[in-house]
Residue, then its C-alpha position, 0 to 999 in steps of 0.5 A: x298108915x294101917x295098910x302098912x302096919x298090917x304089912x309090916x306085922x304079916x312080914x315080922x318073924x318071932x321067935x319060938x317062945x312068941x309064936x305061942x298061941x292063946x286061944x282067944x275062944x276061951x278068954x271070950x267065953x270064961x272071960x267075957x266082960x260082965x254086962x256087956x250085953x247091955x252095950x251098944x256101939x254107936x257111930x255119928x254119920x259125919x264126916x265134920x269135926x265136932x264136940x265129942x263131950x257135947x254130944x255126949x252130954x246131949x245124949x245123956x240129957x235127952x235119953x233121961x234114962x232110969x240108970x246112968x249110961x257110960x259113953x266112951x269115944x273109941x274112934x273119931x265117930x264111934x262110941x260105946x254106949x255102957x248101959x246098967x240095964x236092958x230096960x234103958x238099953x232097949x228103949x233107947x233102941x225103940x226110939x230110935x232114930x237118934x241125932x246129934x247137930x243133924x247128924x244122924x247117930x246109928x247103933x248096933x248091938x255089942x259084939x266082942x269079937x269084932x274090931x271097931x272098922x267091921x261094925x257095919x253102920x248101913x240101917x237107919x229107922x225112921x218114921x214117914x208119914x203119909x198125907x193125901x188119901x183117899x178117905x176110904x184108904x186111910x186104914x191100918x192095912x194100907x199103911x202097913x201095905x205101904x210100909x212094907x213098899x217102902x222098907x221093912x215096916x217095924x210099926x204102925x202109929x195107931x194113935x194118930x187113927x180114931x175109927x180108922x180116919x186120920x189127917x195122915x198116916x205114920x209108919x215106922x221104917x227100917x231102911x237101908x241108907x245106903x240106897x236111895x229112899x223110895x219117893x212115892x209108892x202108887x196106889x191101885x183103886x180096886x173098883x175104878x181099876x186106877x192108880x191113884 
């Protein structure tokens, strides 16, 4: 139905007084809507019906945050999240990821000039642990070696280390999903010269 209303709109003929153009450069930069910077959009990754207002509701619960947040549904799974401020909005960000009913809810930043089909929805964080190290290994640069193996490394868990020895490591991730997740990184011991 939209390929056919975007049809029918490029072959509809106007008249001289509506083909006057405004420049739309002007109302984003003297209009911009105020504290629109503090905005996220969001889209739940499903493709199941489900509760919009529980889903809001949830949010707002579990983010607890400092100043109320306006939750909007645009689309069937895309929202915007009105945040009253940049604290709120980037420590929601920071702990990320986010889901609702096992569907995982990814967020971009506000951009006014976009229409909601070109927000592109393709990063995800995620937090990975890593079991079964060798002792010696258990160390801050072998996670971040790892990390950076697997994904974009965004951080390490330093808390889970006291010495540096931990029963596991944890890392922050930026992944791409949609490409398969790497399901093992090898190891190179660098005095027997083995993959571990």
């Amino acid at each position: 139905m939209t390929d056919e209303i975007k049809e029918r709109w490029r072959s509809l003929k106007l008249t001289d007084k509506e083909d006057d153009n405004i420049e739309t450069g002007e109302i984003m930069e003297n209009g911009s809507i105020e504290g629109c910077n503090n905005w996220l959009v969001g889209k739940l990754l499903t493709h199941q019906p489900f509760n919009k207002e529980a889903m809001i509701g949830t949010m707002k619960a579990i983010w607890k945050l400092h100043k109320e947040v306006n939750i909007l549904a645009i689309e069937e799974n895309l929202f915007i999240f009105k945040f009253q401020g940049e604290r709120d909005k980037n420590r929601i960000l920071k702990g990320a990821p986010w889901s609702f009913d096992k569907h995982l809810l990814l967020l971009n930043g506000f951009e006014g000039e976009l229409h909601p089909e070109q927000y592109v929805f393709k990063n995800a964080q995620f937090w990975i642990r890593i079991y079964d190290m060798p002792l010696g290994m258990r160390t801050k640069g072998t996670t971040k070696k790892i990390g950076r193996k697997i994904r974009r490394l965004l951080t390490i868990d330093e808390s889970l280390t006291e010495g540096g020895w931990a029963t596991f490591m944890r890392m922050k991730v930026k992944v791409d999903i949609t490409k398969p997740l790497r399901r093992a990184v090898k190891l190179l011991d660098p005095m027997e010269r083995k993959k571990i």
